[in-house]
ZAMAR-16549 format. One record per residue (C-alpha): residue number from 1; residue in one letter; y, z, x. Coordinates in steps of 0.02 Angstrom, whole numbers, always signed. Layout:
BEGIN
<rec pos="NUM" code="A" py="Y" pz="Z" px="X"/>
...
//
This chain:
BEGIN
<rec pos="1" code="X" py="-17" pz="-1617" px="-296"/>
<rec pos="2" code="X" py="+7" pz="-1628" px="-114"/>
<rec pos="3" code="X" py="-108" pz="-1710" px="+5"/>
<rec pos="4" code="X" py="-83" pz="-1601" px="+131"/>
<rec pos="5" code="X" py="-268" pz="-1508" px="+205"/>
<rec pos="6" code="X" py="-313" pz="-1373" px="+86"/>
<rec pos="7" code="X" py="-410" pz="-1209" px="+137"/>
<rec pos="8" code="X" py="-552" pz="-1213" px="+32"/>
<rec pos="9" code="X" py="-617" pz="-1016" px="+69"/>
<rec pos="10" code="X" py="-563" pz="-884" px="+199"/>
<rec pos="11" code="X" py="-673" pz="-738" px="+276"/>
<rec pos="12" code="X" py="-654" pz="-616" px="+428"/>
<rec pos="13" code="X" py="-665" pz="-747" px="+582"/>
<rec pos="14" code="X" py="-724" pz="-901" px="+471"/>
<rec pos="15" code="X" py="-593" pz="-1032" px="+364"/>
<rec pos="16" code="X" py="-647" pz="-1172" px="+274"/>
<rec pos="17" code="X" py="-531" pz="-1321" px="+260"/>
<rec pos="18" code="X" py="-560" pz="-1495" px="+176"/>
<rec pos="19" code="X" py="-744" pz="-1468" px="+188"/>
<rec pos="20" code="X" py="-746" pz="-1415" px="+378"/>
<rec pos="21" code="X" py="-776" pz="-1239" px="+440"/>
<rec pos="22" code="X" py="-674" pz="-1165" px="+587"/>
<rec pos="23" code="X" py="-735" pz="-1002" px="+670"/>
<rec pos="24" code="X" py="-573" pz="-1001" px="+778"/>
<rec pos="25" code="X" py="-396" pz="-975" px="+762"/>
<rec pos="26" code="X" py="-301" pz="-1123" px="+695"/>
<rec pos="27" code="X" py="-136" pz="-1195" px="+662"/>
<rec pos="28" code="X" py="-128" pz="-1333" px="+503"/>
<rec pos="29" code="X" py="-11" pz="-1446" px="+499"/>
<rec pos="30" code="X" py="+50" pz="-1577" px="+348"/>
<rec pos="31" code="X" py="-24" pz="-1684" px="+464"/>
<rec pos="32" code="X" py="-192" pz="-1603" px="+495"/>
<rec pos="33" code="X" py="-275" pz="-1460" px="+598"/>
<rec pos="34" code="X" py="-258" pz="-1411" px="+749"/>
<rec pos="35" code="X" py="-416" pz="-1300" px="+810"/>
<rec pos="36" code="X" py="-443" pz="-1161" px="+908"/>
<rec pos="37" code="X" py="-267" pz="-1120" px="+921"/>
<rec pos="38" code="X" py="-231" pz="-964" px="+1039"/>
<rec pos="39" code="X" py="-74" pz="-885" px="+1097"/>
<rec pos="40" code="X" py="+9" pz="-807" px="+1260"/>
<rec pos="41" code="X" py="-36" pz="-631" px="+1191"/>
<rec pos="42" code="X" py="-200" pz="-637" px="+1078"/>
<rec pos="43" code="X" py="-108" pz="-521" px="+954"/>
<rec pos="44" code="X" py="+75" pz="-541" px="+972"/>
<rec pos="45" code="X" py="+157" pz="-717" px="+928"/>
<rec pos="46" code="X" py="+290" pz="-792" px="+1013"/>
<rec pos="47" code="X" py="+403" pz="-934" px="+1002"/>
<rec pos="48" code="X" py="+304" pz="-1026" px="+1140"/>
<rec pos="49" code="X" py="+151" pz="-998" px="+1020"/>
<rec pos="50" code="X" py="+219" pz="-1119" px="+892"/>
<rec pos="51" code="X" py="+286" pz="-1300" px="+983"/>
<rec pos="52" code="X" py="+154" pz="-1396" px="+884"/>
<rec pos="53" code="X" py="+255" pz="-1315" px="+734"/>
<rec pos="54" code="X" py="+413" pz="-1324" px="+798"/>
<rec pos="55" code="X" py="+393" pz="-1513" px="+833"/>
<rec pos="56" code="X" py="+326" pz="-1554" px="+650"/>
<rec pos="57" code="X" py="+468" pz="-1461" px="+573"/>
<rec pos="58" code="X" py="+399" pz="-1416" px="+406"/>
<rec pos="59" code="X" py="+490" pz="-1318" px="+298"/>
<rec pos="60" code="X" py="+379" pz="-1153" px="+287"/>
<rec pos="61" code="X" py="+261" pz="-1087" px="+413"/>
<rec pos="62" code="X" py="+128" pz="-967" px="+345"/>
<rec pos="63" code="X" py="+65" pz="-849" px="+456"/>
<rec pos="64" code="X" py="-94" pz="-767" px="+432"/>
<rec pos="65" code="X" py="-93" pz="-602" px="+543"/>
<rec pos="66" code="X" py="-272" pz="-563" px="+539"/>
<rec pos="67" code="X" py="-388" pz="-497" px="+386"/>
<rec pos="68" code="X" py="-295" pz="-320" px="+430"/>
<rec pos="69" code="X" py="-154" pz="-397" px="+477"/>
<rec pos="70" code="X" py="-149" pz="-337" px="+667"/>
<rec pos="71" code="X" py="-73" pz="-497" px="+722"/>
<rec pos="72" code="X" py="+140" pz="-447" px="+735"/>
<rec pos="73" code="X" py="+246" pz="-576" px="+717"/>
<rec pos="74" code="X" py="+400" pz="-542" px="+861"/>
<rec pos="75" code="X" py="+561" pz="-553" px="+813"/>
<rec pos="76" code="X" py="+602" pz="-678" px="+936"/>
<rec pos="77" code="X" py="+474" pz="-780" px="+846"/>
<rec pos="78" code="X" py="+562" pz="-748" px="+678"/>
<rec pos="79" code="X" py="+730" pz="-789" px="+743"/>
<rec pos="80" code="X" py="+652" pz="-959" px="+834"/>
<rec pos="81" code="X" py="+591" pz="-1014" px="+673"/>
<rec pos="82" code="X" py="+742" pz="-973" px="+571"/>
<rec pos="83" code="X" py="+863" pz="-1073" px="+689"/>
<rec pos="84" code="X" py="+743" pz="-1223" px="+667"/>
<rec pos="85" code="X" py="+769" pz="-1212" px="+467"/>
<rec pos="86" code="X" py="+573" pz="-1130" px="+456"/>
<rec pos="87" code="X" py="+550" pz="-1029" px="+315"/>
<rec pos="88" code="X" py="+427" pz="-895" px="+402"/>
<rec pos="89" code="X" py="+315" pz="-809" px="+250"/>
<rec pos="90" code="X" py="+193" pz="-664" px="+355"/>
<rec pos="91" code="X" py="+32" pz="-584" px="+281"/>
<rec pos="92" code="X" py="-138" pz="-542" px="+317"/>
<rec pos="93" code="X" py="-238" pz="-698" px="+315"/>
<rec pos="94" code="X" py="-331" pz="-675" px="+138"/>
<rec pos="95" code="X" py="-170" pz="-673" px="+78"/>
<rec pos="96" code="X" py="-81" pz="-798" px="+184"/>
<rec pos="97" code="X" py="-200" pz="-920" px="+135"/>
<rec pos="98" code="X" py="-170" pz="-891" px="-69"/>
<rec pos="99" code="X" py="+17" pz="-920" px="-38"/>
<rec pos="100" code="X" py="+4" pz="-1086" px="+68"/>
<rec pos="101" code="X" py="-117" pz="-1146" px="-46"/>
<rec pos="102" code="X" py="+3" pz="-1117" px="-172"/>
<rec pos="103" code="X" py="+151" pz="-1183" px="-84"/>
<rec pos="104" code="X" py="+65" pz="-1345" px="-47"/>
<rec pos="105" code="X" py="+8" pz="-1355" px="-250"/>
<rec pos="106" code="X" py="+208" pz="-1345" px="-286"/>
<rec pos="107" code="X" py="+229" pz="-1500" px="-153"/>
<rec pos="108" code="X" py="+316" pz="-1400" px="-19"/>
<rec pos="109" code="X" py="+298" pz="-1464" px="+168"/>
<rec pos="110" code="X" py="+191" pz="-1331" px="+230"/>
<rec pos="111" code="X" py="+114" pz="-1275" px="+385"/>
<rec pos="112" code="X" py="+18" pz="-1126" px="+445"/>
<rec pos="113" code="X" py="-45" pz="-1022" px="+572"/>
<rec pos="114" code="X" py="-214" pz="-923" px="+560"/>
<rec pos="115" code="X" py="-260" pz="-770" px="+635"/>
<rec pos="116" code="X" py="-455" pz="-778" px="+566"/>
<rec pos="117" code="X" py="-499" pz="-599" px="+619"/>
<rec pos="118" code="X" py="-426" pz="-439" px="+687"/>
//
């Protein structure tokens, strides 16, 4: 089991991790959270977006595009994280958040990005 922070529960603009609730955007790392995480464009994300990411280097990056999913992901952004080895795995957020709580369970180095509403 990996000791990396765990989302404990998920709902439109509200994400509980390792006991603490965040009602704003956030990027966690293996390393811990990083709060009220915003980008350039509120619903576009670009490669300038993710240097907190792109400096920790994990080997996925979830990305949680909002509960509908309105979030895109640009390709630049896709092609950033592909030339820096970054497995990118996109879905609305409910989602998003099963799958990196299941790639942390199989010991994988793991970060995400969430989009909590939209």
């Amino acid at each position: 089991m990996s000791d990396q922070p765990r989302v404990e529960s998920y709902e439109f603009g509200r994400i509980e991790i390792d006991g603490r609730m965040y009602t704003a955007d956030v990027i966690i790392l293996p390393s811990g959270v990083r709060s009220n995480w915003w980008r350039e464009e509120g619903h576009a994300l670009r490669p300038g977006d993710l240097s907190t990411v792109l400096e920790a280097t994990p080997k996925v990056l979830v990305i949680g595009q909002g509960a509908q999913g309105c979030m895109s992901v640009t390709d630049e952004t896709l092609t950033c994280l592909e030339q820096a080895g970054i497995e990118a795995v996109c879905a609305p957020t409910g989602q998003a958040v099963e799958i990196y709580n299941e790639r942390c369970k199989r010991g994988e180095v793991v970060a995400a990005a969430f989009h909590l509403t939209c």
